[in-house]
N, CA, C and O of each residue as an XYZ file, in Angstrom:
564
protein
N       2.684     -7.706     19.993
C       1.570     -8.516     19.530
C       1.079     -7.955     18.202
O       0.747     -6.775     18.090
N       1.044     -8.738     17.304
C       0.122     -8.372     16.156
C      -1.118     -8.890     15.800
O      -1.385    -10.091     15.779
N      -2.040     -7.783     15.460
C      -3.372     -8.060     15.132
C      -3.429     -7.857     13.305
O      -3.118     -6.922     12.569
N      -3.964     -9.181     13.067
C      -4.485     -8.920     11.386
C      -5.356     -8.345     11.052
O      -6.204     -8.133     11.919
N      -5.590     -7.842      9.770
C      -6.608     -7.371      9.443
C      -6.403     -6.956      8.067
O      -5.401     -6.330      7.720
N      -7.556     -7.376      7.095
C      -7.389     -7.704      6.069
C      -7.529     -5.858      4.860
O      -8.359     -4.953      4.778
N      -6.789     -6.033      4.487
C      -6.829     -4.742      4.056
C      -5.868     -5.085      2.064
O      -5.207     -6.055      1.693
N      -6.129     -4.220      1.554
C      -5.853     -4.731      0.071
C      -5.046     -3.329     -0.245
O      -5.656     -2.263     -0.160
N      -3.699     -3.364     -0.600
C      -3.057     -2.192     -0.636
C      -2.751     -2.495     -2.066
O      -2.847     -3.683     -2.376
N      -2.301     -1.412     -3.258
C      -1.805     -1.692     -4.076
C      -0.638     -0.460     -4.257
O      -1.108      0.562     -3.757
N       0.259     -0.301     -4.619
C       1.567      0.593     -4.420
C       1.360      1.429     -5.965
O       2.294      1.242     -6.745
N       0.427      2.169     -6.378
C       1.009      2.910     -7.702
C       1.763      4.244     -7.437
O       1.367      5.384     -7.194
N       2.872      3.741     -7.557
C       3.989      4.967     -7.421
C       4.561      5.420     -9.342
O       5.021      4.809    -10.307
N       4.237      6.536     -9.073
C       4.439      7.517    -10.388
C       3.897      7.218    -11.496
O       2.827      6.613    -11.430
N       4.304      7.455    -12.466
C       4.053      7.326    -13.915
C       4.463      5.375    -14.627
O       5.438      4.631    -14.743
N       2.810      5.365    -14.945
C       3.117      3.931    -15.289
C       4.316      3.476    -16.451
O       4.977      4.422    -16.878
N       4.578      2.407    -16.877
C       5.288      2.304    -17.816
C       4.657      1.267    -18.782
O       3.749      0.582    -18.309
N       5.046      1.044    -20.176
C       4.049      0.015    -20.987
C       4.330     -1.279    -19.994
O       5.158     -1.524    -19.117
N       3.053     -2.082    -20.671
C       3.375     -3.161    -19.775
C       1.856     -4.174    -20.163
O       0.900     -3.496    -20.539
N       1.684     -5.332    -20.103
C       0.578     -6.034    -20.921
C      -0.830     -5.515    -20.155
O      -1.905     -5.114    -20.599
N      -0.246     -5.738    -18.628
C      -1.584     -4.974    -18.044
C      -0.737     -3.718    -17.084
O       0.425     -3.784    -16.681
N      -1.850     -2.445    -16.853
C      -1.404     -1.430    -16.495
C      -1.539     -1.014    -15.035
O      -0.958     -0.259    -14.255
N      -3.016     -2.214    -15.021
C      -3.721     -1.811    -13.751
C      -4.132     -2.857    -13.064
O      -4.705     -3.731    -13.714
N      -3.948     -3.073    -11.474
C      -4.281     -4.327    -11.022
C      -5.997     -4.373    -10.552
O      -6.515     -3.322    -10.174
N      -6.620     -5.351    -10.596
C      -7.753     -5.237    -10.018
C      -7.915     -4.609     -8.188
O      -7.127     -4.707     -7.247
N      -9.114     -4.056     -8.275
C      -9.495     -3.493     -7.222
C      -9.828     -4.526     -6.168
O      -9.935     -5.670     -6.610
N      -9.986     -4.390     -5.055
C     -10.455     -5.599     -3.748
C     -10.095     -6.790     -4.363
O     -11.010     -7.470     -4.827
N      -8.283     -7.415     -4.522
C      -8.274     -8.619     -5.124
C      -8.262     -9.533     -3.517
O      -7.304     -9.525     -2.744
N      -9.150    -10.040     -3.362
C      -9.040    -10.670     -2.096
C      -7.678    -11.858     -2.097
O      -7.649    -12.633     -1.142
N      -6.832    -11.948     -2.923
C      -6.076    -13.191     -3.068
C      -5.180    -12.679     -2.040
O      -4.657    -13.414     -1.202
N      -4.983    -11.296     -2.107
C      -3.739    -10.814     -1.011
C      -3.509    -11.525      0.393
O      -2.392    -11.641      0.899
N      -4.740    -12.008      0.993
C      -4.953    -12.344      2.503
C      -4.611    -13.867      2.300
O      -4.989    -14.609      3.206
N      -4.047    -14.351      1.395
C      -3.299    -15.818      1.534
C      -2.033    -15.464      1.075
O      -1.091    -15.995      1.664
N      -1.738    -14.556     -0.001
C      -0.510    -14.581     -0.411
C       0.836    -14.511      0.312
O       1.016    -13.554      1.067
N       1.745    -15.372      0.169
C       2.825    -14.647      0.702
C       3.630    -13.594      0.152
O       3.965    -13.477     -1.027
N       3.895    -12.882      1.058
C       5.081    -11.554      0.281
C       6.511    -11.951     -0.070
O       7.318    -12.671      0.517
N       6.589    -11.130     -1.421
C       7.760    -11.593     -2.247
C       8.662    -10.740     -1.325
O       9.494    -11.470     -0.785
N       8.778     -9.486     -0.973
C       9.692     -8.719     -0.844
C       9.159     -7.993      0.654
O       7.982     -7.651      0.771
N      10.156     -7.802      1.774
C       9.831     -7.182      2.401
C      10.491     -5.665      3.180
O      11.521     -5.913      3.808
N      10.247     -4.820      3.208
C      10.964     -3.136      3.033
C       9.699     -2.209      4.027
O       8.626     -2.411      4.597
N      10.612     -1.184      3.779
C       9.788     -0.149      5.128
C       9.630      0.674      3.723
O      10.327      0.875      2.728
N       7.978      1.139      4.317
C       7.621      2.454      3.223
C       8.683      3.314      2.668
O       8.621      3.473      1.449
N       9.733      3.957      3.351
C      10.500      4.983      3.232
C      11.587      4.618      1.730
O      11.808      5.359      0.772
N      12.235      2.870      2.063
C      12.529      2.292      0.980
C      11.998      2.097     -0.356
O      12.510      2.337     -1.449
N      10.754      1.563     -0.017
C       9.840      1.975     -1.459
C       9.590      2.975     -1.848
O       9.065      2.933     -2.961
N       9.711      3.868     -1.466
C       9.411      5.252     -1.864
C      10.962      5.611     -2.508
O      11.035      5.852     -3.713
N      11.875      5.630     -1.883
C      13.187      6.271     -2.119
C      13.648      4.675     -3.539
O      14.423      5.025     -4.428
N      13.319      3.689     -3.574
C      13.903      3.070     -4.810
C      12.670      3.587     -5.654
O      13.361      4.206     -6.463
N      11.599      3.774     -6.017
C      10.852      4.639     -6.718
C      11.027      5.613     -7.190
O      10.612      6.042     -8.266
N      11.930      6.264     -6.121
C      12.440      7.964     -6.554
C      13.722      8.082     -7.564
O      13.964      8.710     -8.594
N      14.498      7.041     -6.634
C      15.678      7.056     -7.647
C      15.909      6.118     -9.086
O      16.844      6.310     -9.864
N      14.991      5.206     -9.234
C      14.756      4.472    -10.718
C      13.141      4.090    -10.945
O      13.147      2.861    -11.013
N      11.908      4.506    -11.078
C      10.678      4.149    -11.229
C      10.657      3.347    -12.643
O       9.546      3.284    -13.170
N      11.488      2.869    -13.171
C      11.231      2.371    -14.215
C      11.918      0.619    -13.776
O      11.539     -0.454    -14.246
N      12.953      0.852    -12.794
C      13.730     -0.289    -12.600
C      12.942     -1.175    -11.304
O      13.016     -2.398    -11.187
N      12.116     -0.179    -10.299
C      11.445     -0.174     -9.169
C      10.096     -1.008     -9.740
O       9.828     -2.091     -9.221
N       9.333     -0.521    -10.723
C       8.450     -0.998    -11.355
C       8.187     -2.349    -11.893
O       7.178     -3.054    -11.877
N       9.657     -2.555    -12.491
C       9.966     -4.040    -13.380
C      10.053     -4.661    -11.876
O       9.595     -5.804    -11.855
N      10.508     -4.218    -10.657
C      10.802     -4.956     -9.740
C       9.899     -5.558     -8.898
O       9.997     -6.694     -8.435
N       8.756     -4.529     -8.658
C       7.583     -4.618     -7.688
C       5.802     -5.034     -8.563
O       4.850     -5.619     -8.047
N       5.888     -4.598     -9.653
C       4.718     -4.498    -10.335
C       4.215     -5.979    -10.200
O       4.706     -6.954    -10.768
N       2.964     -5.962     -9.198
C       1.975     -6.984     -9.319
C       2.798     -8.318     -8.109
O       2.251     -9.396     -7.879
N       3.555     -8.084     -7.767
C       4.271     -8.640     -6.556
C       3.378     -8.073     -5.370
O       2.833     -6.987     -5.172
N       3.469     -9.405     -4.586
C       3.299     -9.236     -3.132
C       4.010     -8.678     -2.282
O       4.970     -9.378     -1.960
N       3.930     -7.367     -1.596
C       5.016     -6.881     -1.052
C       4.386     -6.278      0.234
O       3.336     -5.637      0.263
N       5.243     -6.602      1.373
C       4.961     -6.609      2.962
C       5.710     -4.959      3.420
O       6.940     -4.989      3.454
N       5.220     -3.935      3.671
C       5.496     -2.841      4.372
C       5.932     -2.369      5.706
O       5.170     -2.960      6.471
N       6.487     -1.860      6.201
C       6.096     -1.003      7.708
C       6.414      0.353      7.521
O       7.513      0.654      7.055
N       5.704      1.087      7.784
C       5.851      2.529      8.422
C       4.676      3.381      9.146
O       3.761      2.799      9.729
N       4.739      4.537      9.087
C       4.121      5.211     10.077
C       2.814      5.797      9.347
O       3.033      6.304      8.247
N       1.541      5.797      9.785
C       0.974      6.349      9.061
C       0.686      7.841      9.191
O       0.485      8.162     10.362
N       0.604      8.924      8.239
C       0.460     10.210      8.763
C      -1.433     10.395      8.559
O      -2.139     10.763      9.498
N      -1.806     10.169      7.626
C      -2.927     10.539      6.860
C      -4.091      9.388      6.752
O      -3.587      8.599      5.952
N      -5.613      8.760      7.189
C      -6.518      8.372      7.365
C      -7.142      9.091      6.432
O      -7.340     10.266      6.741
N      -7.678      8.587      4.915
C      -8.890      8.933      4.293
C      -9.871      7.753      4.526
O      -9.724      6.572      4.214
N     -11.139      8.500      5.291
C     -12.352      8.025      5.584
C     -13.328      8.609      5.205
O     -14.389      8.008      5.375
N     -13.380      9.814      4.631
C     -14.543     10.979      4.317
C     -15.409     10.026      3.208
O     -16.613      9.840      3.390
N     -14.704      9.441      2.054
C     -15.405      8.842      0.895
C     -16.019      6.819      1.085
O     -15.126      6.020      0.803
N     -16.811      6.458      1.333
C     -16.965      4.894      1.742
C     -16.618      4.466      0.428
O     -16.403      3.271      0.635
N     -16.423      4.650     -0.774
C     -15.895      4.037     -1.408
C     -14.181      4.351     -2.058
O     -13.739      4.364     -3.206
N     -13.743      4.506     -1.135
C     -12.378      5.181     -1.270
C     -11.459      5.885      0.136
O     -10.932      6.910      0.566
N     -11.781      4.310      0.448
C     -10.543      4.659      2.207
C      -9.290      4.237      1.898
O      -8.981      3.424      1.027
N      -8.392      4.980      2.847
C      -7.029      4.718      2.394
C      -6.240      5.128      3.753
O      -6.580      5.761      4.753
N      -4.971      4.456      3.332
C      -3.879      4.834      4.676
C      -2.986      5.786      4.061
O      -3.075      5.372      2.905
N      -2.108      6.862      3.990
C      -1.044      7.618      3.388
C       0.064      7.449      4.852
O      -0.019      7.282      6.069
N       0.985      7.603      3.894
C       2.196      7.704      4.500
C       3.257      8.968      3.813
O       3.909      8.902      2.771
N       3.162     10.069      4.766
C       3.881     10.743      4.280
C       5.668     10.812      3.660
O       6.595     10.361      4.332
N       5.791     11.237      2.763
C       7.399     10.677      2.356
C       8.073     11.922      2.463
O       9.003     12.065      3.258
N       7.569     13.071      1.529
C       8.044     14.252      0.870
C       7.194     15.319      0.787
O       7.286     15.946     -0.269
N       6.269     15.777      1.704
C       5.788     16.721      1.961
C       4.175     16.069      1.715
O       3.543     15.448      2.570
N       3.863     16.282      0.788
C       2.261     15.554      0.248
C       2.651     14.682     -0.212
O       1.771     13.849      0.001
N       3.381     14.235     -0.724
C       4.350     13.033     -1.727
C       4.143     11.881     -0.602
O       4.229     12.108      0.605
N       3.892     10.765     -1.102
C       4.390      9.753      0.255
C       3.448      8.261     -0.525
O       3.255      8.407     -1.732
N       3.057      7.310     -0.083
C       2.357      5.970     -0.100
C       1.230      6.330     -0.061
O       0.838      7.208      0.709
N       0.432      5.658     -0.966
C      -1.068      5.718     -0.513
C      -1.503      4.450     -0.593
O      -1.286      3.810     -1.622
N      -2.177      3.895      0.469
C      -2.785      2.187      0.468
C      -4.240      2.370      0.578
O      -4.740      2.925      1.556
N      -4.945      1.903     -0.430
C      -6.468      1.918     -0.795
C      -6.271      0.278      0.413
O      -5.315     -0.439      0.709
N      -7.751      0.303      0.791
C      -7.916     -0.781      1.644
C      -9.091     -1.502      1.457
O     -10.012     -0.805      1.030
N      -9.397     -2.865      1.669
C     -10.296     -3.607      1.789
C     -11.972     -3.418      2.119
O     -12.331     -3.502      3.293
N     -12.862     -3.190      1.171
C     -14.110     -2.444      1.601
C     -14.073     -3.121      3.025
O     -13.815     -2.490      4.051
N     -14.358     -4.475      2.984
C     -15.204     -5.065      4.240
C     -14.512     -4.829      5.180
O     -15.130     -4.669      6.232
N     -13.152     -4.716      5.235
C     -12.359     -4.820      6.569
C     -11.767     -2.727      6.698
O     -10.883     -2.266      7.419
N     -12.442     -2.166      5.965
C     -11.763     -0.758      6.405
C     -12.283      0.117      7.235
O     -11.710      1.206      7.206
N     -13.033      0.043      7.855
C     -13.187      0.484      9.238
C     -12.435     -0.150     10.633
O     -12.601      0.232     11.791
N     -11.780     -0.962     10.263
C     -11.602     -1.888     11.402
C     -10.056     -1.420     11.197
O      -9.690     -0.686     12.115
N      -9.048     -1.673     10.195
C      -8.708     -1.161      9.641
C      -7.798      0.612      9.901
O      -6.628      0.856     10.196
N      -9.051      1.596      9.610
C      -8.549      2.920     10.341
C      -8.743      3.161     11.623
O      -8.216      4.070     12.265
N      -9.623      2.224     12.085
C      -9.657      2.505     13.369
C      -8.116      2.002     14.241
O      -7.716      2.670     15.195
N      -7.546      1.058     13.873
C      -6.317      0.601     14.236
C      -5.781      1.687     13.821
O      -5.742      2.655     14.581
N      -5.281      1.756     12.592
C      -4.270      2.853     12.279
C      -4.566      3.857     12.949
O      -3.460      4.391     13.035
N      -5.591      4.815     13.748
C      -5.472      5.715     14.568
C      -5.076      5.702     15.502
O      -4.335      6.582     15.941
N      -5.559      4.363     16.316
C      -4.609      4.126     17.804
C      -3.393      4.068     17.335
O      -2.861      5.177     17.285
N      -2.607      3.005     16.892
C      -1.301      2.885     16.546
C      -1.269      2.795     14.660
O      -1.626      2.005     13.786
N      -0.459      4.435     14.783
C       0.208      4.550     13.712
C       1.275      3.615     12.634
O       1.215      3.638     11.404
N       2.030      2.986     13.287
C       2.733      2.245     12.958
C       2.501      0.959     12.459
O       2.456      0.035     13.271
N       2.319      0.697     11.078
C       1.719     -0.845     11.062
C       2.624     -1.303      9.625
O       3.447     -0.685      8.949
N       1.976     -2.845      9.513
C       2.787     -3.389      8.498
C       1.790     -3.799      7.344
O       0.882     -4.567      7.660
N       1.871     -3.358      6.022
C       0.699     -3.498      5.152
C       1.607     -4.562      3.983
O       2.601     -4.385      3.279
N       0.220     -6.266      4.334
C       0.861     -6.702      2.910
C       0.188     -5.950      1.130
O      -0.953     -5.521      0.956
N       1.087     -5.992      0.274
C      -0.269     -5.308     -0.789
C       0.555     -5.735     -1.934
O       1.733     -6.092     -1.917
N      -0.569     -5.605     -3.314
C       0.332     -6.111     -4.159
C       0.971     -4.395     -4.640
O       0.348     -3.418     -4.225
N       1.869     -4.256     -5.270
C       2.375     -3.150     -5.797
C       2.333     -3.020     -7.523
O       2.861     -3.747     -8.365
N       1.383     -1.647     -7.706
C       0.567     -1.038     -8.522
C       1.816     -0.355     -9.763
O       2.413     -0.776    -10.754
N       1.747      0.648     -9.141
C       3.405      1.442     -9.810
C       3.555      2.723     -8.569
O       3.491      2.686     -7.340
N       3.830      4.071     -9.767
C       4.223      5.244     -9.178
C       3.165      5.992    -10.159
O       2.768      5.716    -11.291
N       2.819      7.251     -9.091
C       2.063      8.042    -10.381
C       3.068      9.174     -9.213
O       4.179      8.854     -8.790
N       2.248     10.697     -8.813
C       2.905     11.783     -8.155
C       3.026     11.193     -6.638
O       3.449     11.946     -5.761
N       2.626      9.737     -6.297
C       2.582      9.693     -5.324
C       2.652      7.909     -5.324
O       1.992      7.388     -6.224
N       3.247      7.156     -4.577
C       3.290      6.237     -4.683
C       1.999      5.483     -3.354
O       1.881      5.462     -2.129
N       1.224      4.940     -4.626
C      -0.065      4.557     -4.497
C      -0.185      2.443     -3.815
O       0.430      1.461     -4.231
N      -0.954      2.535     -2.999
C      -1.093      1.216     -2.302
C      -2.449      1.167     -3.070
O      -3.410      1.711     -2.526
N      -2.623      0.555     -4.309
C      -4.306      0.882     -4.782
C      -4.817     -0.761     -4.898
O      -6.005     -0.891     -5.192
N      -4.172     -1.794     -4.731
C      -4.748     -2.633     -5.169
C      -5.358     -3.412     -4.127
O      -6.106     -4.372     -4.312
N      -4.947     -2.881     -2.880
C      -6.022     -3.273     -1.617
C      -4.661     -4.500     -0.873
O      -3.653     -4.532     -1.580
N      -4.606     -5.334      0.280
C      -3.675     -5.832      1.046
C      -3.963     -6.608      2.271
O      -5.051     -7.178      2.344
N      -3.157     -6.691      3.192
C      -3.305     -7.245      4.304
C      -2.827     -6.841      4.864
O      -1.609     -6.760      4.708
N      -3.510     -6.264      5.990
C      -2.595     -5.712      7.234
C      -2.414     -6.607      8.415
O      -2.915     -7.693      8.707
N      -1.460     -5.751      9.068
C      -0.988     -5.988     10.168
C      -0.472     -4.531     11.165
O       0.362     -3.693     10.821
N      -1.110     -4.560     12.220
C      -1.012     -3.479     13.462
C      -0.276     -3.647     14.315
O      -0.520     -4.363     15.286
N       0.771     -3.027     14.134
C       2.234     -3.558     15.147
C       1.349     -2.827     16.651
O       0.518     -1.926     16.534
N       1.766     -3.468     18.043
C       1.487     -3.218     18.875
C       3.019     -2.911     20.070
O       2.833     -2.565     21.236
């Protein structure tokens, strides 16, 4: 069974590249209608990031893109700056910034079940490939 829940991920993985815009807006609520262009498990985005961030970038930047993996890491300490991580490479891994209104609801899922599917648009790469532009989730059950 899956439960929705609206969450706004944006993927900045590594070092940006030129580009007309650099940065996607924050809480773009459009995510929770969009459909996803592309769909891949964290581990994939991370590993085509690793091995071409410049080719990964032209590929994903500002696309709707649908996730699954595991979450290791819940930032809740800051209310204006919650997030899901997914570990990849030690500290290295996904980071998905999430939806003010819906992020409690949100980590509280991701604590029961780790495992979920995040739609988000994708940001780039910086040292860590970043979910910053906020998304839509989904809580695999």
């Amino acid at each position: 069974m899956l439960l929705r829940f609206g969450v706004l991920g944006v993927f900045v993985l590594g070092s940006l590249t030129a580009a007309c815009v650099s940065r996607l807006p924050d809480q773009d609520l459009r995510i929770l209608t969009s459909a996803p262009d592309a769909k891949l498990s964290v581990e994939l985005l991370w590993k085509e990031f690793q091995s071409n961030a410049d080719q990964a970038r032209r590929t994903y930047f500002g696309k709707v893109v649908e996730v699954t993996g595991t979450v290791s890491r819940v930032g809740d300490d800051v209310p204006t700056d919650r997030y899901l991580f997914f570990s990849q490479a030690g500290e290295l891994g996904v980071r998905a910034s999430l939806l003010d209104e819906q992020a409690a609801d949100v980590l509280a899922r991701a604590k029961e079940t780790p495992r979920i599917t995040l739609k988000c648009f994708c940001e780039g790469l910086t040292d860590v490939v970043v979910l910053a532009a906020k998304a839509g989730l989904k809580v695999n059950a």
